[in-house]
N, C-alpha and C positions, 0 to 999 in steps of 0.2 A: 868863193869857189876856186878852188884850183884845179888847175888843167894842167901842168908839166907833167912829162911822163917822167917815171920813177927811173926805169929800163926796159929793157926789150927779153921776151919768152926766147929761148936758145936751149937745144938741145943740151949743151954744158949744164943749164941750170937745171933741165929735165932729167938729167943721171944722179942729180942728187938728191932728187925727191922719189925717183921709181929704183928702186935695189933687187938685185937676182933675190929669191924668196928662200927662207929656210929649206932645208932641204923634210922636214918634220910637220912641215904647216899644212894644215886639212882646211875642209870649207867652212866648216866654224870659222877658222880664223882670218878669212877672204873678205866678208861683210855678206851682210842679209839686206838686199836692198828693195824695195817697193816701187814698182811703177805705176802710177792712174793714170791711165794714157786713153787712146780710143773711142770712139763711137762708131755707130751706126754710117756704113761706108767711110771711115776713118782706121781700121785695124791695120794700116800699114804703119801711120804711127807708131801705136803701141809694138810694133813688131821693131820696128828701126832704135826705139827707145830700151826695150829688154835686152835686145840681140846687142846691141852696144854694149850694155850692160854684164854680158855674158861671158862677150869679145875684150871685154878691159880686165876681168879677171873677178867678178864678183864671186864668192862661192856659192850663193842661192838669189834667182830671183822672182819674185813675186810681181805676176801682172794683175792690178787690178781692172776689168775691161768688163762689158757687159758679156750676159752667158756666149750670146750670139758668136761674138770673136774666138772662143775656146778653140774651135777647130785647126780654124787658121793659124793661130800662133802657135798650137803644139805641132803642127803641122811644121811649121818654119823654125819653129825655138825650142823644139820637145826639151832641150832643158827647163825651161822658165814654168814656173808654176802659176797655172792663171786662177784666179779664183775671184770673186766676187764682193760687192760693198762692203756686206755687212760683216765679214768674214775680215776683211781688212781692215775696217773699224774695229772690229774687235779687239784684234791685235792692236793697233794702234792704240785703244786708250785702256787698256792696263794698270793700276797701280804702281805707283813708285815711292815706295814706303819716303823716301827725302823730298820728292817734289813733287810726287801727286802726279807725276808724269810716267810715260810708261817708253824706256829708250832700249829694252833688252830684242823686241821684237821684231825691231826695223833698225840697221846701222844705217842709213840715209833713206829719204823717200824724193820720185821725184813725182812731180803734178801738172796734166796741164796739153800735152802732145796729142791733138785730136779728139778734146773732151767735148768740147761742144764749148757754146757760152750761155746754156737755160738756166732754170731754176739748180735744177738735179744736181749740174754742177757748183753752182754756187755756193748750192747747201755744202756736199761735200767738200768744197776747198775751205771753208766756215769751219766745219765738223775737223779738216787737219790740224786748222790753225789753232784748234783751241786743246786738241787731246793730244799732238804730238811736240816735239821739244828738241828733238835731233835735227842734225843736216837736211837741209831740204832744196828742191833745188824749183825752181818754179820757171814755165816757160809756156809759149806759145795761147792759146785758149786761158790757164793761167794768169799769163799776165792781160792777155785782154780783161777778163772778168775784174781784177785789180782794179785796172785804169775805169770800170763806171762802177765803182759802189766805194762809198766811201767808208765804210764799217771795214772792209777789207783791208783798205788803206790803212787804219788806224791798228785793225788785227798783224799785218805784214810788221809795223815799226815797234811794237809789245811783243815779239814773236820772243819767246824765251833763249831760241835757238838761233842758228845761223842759218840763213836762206843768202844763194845765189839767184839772182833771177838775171835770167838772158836773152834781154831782145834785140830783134833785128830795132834798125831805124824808125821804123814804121810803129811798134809796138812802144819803144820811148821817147815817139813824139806823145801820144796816148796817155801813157802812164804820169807826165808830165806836165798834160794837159794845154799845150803849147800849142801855137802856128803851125804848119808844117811850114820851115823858108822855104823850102827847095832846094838849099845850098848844105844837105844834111851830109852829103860825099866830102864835102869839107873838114881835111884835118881837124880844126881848131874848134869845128862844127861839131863834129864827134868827140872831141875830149870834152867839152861843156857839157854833151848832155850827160855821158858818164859819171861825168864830177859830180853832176845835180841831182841823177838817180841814187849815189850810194848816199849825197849828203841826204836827201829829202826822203828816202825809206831805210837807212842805215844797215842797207844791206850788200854785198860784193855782186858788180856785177861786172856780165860780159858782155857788154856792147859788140856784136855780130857784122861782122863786113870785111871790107880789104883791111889788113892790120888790123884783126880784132882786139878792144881795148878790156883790160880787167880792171876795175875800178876797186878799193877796198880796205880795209884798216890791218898792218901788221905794226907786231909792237919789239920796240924798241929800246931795249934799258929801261923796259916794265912800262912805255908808255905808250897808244896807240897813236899811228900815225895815217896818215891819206896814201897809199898809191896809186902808180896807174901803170900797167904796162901793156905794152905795145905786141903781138903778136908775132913769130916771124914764119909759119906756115902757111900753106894756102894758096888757091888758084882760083882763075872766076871758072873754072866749069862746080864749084863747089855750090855757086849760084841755082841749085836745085831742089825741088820739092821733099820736104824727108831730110836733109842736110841737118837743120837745126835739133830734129831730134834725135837723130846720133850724137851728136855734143851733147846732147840732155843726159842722153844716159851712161857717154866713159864721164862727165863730171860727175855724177852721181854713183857709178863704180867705184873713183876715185875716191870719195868724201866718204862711203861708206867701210872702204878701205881702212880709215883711217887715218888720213890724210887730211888737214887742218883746208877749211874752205876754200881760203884764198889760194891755198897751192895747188889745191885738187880742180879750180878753175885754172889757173894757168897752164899748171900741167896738160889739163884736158884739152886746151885750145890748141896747145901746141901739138897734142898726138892726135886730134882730129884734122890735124889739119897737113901733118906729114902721111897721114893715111888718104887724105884729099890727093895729095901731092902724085904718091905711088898709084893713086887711081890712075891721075891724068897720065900718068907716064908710060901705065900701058895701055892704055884707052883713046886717052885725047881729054884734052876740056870740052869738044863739044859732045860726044856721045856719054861720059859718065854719071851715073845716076848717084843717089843716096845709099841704095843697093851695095853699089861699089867702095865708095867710103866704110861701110862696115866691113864690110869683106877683107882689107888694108888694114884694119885695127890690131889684126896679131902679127903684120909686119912690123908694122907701126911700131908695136911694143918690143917685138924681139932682142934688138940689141938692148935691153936695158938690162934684161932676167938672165943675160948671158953670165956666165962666172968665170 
């Protein structure tokens, strides 16, 4: 297991990965991205999760949420298009004359923010793994569901595609199946279990806290290697309900972007977390909500689209 960090997330590295946009480029070329967010008294999720989505630059996005939520979310996101399972399986497993997969309908999907953890869900994160093949970004409810079924488990490290999954502490003590020590605020605490989520499901992740860590494979004179890097945004009023699924969805704006996994999480921690920043700044750490982190997403991004 390695735990050294690679480097550290900085704004310098984040100008090189976010570029001012053609002056020509329409929302075709932005990404189509999918959210299944939501439940039953759960629809602020899916709203924190799209609206991030929207707010990072996606050019269309798709809420999957029970009918119930429709209101609300065009209500609050009347961009985002909300629409229903079956409608989004559909799209989802499509034909793909080379792989049998279907990647033209969704440029990233993400799964997981306020879904519940029943059957319903389970099917459907089941139903992802097996008809989709693109970017996906897995979180919250998500990865709970993960951490008790082991079919999942096996489905998550055969996944064709590249999946992020981003837990708080709590979720990769879980998914790990480990003790909780109590000593999990510990440096060396936190790089361990990072190391052992991307080695043990082979997938990037971003371990959530002070200095969130990204764990993940980039390659190097054609050959992949381990990283880890260290975070440098961020404030404890970010410590708030909703939080994590704003990072759900600028990582998954990102990645559906175009933007290769590993940098679309970096990037992401770092613009959610100067958007944290600009919260507290006008606000405070104690009064700022989730609310407010999105609402900082297109400061957050401004200087980068500048020319």
């Amino acid at each position: 297991m390695i735990t050294n960090i690679t480097g550290t997330i900085t704004e310098e590295y984040v100008r090189r990965v976010i570029r001012p946009r053609p002056r020509d480029m329409h929302k075709g070329d932005c990404g189509h991205v999918l959210v299944i967010a939501g439940s039953a008294g759960m629809t602020g999720a899916a709203w924190l999760a799209a609206g991030a989505c929207l707010r990072t630059g996606s050019g269309l996005v798709y809420v999957c949420t029970p009918k119930a939520n429709f209101s609300v979310i065009q209500t609050l996101a009347p961009e985002a298009i909300c629409i229903e399972w079956d409608e989004a399986l559909r799209l989802l497993s499509g034909d793909n004359t080379n792989t049998g997969r279907h990647f033209s309908g969704y440029d990233a999907v993400a799964f997981g923010p306020g879904v519940g953890t029943g059957m319903q869900s389970k099917r459907r994160l089941k139903a992802l793994l097996m008809t989709y093949g693109g970017p996906l970004v897995l979180d919250a409810d998500g990865l709970n569901l993960i951490a008790g079924d082991d079919e999942l488990k096996e489905m998550v490290r055969s996944y064709p595609g590249e999946i992020v999954m981003t837990p708080h502490a709590g979720e990769a003590v879980r998914l790990l199946q480990i003790r909780e020590t109590g000593d999990w605020k510990e440096t060396e605490t936190r790089r361990r279990m990072a190391s052992y989520l991307e080695e043990t499901y082979g997938v990037t992740v971003v371990l959530k806290g002070a200095g969130t860590l990204v764990a993940g494979r980039e390659t190097e004179d054609g050959v992949p290697r381990f990283v880890m890097y260290e975070n440098t945004t961020g404030n404890p009023g970010m410590a708030a309900a909703g939080s994590g699924d704003v990072l759900t969805g600028v990582i998954t704006s990102l990645a559906g972007q175009g933007i290769p996994v590993t940098d679309a999480a970096k990037t992401g921690v770092w613009i959610h977390g100067r958007a944290g920043d600009l919260a507290a700044a006008d606000l405070g750490e104690y009064g700022m909500i989730a609310g407010d982190i999105l609402r900082k997403l297109p400061a957050a991004l401004k200087p980068f689209g500048e020319r």
